[in-house]
N, C-alpha and C positions, 0 to 999 in steps of 0.2 A: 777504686774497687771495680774489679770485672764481675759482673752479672751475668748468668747466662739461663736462656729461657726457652721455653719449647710448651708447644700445645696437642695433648691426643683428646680428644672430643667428643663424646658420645653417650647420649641417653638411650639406654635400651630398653624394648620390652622382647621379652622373651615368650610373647602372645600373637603381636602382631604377622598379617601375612608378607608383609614388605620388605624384602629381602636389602641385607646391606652388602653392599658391592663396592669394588675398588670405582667407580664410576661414580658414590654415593660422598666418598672422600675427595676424590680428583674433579668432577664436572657441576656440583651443587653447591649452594649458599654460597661462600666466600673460598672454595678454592683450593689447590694445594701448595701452600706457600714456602717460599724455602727464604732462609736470611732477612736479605735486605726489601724484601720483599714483604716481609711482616710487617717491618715497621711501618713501610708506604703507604699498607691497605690499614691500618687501626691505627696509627697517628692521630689523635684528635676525634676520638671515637667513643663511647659510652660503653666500651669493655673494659675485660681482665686487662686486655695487651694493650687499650691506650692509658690504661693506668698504669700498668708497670713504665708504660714512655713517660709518663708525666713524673712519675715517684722519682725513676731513677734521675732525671734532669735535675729533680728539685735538689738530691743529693749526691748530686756530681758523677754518680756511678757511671761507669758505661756497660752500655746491656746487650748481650750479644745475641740474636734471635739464632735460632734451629730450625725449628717446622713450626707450620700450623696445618694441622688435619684434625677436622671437624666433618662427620656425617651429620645431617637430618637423623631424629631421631628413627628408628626400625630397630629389625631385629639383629641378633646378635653378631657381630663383626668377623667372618670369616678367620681363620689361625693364622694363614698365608700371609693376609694383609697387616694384619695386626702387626706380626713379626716382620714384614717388612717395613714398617710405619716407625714402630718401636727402635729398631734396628738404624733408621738413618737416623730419626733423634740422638739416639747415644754417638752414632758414629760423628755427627756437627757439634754434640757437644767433649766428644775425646779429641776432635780437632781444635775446639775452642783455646786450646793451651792451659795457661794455669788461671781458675776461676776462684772467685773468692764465694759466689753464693749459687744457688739453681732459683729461678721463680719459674713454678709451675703454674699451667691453665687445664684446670681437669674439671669435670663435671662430679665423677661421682655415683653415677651410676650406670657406669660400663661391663656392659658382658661381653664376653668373647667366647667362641666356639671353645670348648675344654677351659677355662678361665672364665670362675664367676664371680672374680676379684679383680677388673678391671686395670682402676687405678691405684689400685696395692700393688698388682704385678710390674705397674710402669712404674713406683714410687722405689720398690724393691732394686731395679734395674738400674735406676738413677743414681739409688744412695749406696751400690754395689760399685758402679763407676766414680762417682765423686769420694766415697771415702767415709767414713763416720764424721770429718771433724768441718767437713761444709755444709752450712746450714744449708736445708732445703725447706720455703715456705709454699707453700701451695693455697691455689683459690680455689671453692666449691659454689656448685649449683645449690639452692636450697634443698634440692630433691634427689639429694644424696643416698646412698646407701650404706652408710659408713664401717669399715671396718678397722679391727685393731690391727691388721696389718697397715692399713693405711696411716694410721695415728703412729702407732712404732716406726717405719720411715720416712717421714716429715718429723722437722721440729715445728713446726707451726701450720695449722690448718684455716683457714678463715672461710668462710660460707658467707651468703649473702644474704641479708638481713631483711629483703625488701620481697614482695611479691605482690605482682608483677614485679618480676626481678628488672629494676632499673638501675642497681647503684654497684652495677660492675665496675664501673670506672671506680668509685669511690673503695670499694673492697682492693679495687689492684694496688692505687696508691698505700691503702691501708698494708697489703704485702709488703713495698718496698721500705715502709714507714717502719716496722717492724724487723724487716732484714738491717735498715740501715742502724735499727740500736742494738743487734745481733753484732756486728759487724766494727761498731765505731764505740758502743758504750759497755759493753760486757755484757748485756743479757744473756741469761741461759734460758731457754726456754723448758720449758715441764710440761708436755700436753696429754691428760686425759681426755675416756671416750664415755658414757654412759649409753649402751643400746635401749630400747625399751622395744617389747613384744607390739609394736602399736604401728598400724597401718593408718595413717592419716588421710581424713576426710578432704572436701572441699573448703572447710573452714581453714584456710591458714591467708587469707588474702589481708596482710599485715596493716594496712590502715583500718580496716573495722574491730570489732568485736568479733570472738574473743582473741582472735589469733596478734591484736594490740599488746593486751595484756601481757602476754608470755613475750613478746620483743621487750617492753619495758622492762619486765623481769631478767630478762637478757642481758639490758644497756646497767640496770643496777647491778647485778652480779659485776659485770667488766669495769664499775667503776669506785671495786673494792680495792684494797689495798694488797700489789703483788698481782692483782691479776692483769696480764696483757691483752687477752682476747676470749672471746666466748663464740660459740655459731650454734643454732638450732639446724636440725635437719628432718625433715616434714617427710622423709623417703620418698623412694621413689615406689609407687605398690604394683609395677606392670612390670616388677624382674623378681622372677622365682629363683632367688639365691637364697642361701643360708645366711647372709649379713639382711636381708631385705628389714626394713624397719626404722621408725623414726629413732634420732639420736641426738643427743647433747656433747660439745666436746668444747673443752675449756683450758687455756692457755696460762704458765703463771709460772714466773720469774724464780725458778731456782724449786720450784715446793710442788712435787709431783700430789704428794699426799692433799693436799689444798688443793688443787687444779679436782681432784678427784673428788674431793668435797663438795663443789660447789657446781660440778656436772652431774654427782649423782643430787643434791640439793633441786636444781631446777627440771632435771628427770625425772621423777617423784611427782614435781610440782605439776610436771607435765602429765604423769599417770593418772594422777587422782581428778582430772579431767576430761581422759579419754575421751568421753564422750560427747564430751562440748566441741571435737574438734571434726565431728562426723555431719555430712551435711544430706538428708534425705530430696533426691532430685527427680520432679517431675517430668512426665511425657511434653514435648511440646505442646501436644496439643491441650493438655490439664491448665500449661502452665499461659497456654493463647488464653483463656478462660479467667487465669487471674490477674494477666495483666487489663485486659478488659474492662474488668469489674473495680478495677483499683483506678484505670486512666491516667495514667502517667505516663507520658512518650514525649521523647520516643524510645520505644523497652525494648532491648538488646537479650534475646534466647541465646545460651550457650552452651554448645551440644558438647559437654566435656567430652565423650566416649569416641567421640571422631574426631581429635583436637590431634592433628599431624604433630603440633609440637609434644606429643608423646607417642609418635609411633604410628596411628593408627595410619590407614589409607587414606581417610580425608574425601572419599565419597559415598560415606553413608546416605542414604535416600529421605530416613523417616521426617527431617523437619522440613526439607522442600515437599515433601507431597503433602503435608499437614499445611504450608504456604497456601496451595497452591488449590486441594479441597476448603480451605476457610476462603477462597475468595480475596483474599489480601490485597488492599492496595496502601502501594507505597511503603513497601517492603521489598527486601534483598536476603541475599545469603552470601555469606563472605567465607572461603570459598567452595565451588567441587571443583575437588580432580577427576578430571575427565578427559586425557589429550587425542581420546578417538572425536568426541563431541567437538572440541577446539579446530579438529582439522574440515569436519562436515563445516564450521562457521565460517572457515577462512576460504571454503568454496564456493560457499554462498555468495558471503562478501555482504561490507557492510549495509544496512536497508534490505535485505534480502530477510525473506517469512520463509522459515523452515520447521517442516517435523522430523524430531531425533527424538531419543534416550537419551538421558542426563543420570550419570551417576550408576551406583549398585551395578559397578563390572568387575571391581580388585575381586570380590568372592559373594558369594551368597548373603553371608551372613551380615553385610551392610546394609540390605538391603534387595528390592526391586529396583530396577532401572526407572525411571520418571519419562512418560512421554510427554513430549513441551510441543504447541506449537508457536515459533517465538521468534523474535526480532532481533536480528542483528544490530544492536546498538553501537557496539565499538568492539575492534580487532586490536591485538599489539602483540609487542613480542615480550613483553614480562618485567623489561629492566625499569626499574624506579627506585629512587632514593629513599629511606626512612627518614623521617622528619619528624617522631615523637619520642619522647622520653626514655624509651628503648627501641636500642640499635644506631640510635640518632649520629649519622654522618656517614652511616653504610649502605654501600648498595644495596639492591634485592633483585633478584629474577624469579620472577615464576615461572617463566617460559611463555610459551605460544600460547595466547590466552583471548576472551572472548568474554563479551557484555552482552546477555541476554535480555528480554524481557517478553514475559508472557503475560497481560493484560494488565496486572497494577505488581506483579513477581521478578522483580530482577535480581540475576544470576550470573556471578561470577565464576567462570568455567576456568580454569589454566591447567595448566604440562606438569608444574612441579609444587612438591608439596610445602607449605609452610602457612601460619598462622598467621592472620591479623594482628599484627602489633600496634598500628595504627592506622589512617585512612590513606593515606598516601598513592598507595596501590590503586586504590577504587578509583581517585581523585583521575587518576591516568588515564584512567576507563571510562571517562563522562561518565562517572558514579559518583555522588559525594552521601555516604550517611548519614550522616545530621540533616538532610533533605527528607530523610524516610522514618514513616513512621513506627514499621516492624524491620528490626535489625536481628538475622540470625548468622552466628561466628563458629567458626569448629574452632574452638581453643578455649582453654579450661578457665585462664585467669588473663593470660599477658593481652589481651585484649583491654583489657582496664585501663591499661597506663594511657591508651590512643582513643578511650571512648566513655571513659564511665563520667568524666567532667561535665561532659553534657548530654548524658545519658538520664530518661527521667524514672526507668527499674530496668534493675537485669537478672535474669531467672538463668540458672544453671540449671540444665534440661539431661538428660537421659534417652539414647532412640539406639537401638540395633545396631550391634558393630563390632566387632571383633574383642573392643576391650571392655565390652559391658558385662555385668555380673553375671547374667545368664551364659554369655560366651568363655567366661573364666573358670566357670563354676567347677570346685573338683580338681582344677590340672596342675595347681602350685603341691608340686612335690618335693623340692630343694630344701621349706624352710625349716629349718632344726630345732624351732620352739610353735608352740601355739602364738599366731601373732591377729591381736585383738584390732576390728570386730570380723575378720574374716571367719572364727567358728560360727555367730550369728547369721551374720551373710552369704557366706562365699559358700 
């Protein structure tokens, strides 16, 4: 059986100032890959595409790669690029010859200039060139935005079950595992969607309470009779579209009307707890105050609102200067972007005491600039290996990067944006966290997978930024129903 496979990639927000650029697809994270090139770079990797390598092996398929184009998250994806993006995928996969199945790698919540249906319009295009009668299964992010276009071309959707999302590789297998009883055993598949009006909190981090619960209810639903697969989807709440909102979408052998049952069944189950899934988050500084009084360390502050892995700039100011007025020793901040600040370090040079600004340049609304006087610790140029539970076996680069430290406050300064997924990075930087006693992270959850083990509390925090409720407030004009609790809040 020929397989064939292709990646567009992109979480949007449709708030942030960070403009997406052909340079954001071609020169950041992993690259613009074509063919044989995919498989090189995610062979033996904790994603979608080393699981569709490993699926397909286990089941003799051969799999034929297209592209991989993945931005960092920002905002919405220029028409030009998109349409040329889109455009060579169909064209490597009309070249592929005759294919027996498509595995897609899509996020989920993709905007694009005039397109606020992302990955329905690639799904559309896909099952316009393969045909009605080749299966197309697709992988999601949990922070979907799902639409019934997307559901109507796909026959199988799967979403990740985990967050911190680490069981990409296990959901990719899970696709090919599924194409191959499409393919060799007769499945039909039958996929309903169930929307719900609900913009979801910071509660969905799948090993606690309560967002536990609703996965159990998940793994029961999919371990009825007829059904092949289930996926929750937590939305994504930083893209003003009319699908924006959490969703349930359920998978089932031949029985549309049953698939539809038992999505609107744990939809429902999902509504009438709304608001167990909402999480009220502290000022850093409220939240210094309670990890203090509680004594558990080392406590990890987590500035959701400037978490690049959704978008933002990634150099909001409010929790380094709350560091840095409490006096803090043995503490860090993981990271700012800052590659004016990186270039003054690297002229410095390391052991060199310098005064700069740190941070609060992308715009105003991050913030003030932080003046530091501070210590070159260590210089580098960004590249390091992931070494924890997610991403584990892929490069990273942050770019031209710099280890500060001003009296007990260290500061990881770099060129390019992306979240703490584990310590690795820091490790490079003669930084190790588990050394410190105040750990603060711009990233909402995936921080957990590389820190919460031995972590002694972590506070999800709130500071000035482009994607905070006061910065929002008012400007979602797209969504086509009242979606809860955004009339309370937003």
């Amino acid at each position: 059986m020929r397989i064939v496979t292709g990646t567009i990639h992109h979480e949007t927000s449709t708030f942030t100032t960070v403009p997406t650029t052909w340079e954001s697809y071609r020169n950041r994270r992993f690259g613009f890959l074509r063919g044989q090139q995919v498989l090189d770079k995610f062979a033996d990797t904790n994603t979608a595409l080393g699981g569709f390598v490993d699926g397909c092996a286990d089941h003799d398929f051969e799999l034929i790669p297209t592209i991989f184009a993945s931005a960092h998250p920002s905002a919405p994806t220029p028409r030009e690029i998109f349409d040329e993006i889109l455009s060579e995928m169909l064209g490597a996969m009309r070249s592929a010859g005759i294919i027996d199945g498509v595995l897609m790698d899509l996020h989920g919540a993709m905007v694009v200039e005039g397109i606020d249906d992302g990955e329905g319009h690639v799904l559309a295009a896909v099952r316009d060139l393969v045909g009605p009668d080749v299966p197309i299964v697709a992988q999601f992010d949990i922070h979907s935005n799902v639409s019934r276009q997307m559901v109507e071309m796909a026959d199988v959707m799967i979403g990740h079950e985990t967050f911190p999302e680490i069981d990409q590789q296990e959901r990719g297998k899970e696709c090919v595992d599924v194409m191959h009883r499409i393919l060799r055993e007769g499945l039909r598949p039958t996929l309903a969607l169930c929307q719900l009006p609900l913009a979801w909190g910071m509660n969905q981090v799948t090993a606690h309470p309560p967002m536990r619960s609703a996965i159990e209810l998940l793994h029961e639903i999919e371990a009825r009779p007829r059904v092949i697969c289930g996926s929750i989807a937590t939305c994504f709440p930083l893209a003003d579209t009319p699908d924006m909102g959490a969703s349930v979408y359920i998978a089932t052998d031949d029985d549309e009307a049953l698939a539809q049952s038992y999505a609107d069944e744990l939809g429902q189950w999902l509504w009438e707890r709304r608001a167990d899934w909402q999480l009220v988050m502290p000022s850093t500084r409220d939240a210094l105050t309670l990890a203090d009084t509680a004594g558990s360390y080392p406590v990890i502050f987590a500035d959701r609102n400037d978490n690049t892995g959704g978008g933002a700039p990634g150099d909001s100011t409010g929790m380094l200067q709350t560091f840095i007025n409490a006096d803090l020793q043995d503490a860090c901040i993981l990271y700012m972007v800052d590659p004016e600040a990186v270039t003054l370090c690297q002229q410095a040079g390391v052991g060199a005491e310098l005064t700069l600004t740190v941070g609060g340049k992308s715009t105003p609304i991050q913030g003030h600039p932080v003046e530091m006087t501070a210590t070159v610790v260590a210089l580098g140029d960004g590249h390091f290996l992931y070494d924890g539970p997610r991403n584990r076996g892929l490069a990273g680069n942050m770019g031209p990067s710099a280890h500060l430290v001003q009296k007990g406050v260290h500061v990881l300064v770099v060129s390019h944006r992306e979240q703490p997924y584990d310590t690795a990075f820091a490790r490079s930087m003669e930084l190790d966290p588990q050394n410190m006693r105040y750990i603060g992270v711009k990233s909402a959850a995936h921080f957990r997978a590389g820190f919460e083990a031995w972590s002694g509390a972590i506070h999800v925090v709130s500071e000035p930024n482009v994607h905070s409720a006061e910065a929002v407030a008012g400007r979602f004009k797209n969504l086509r129903r009242k979606v809860y609790p955004f009339e309370d809040v937003w």
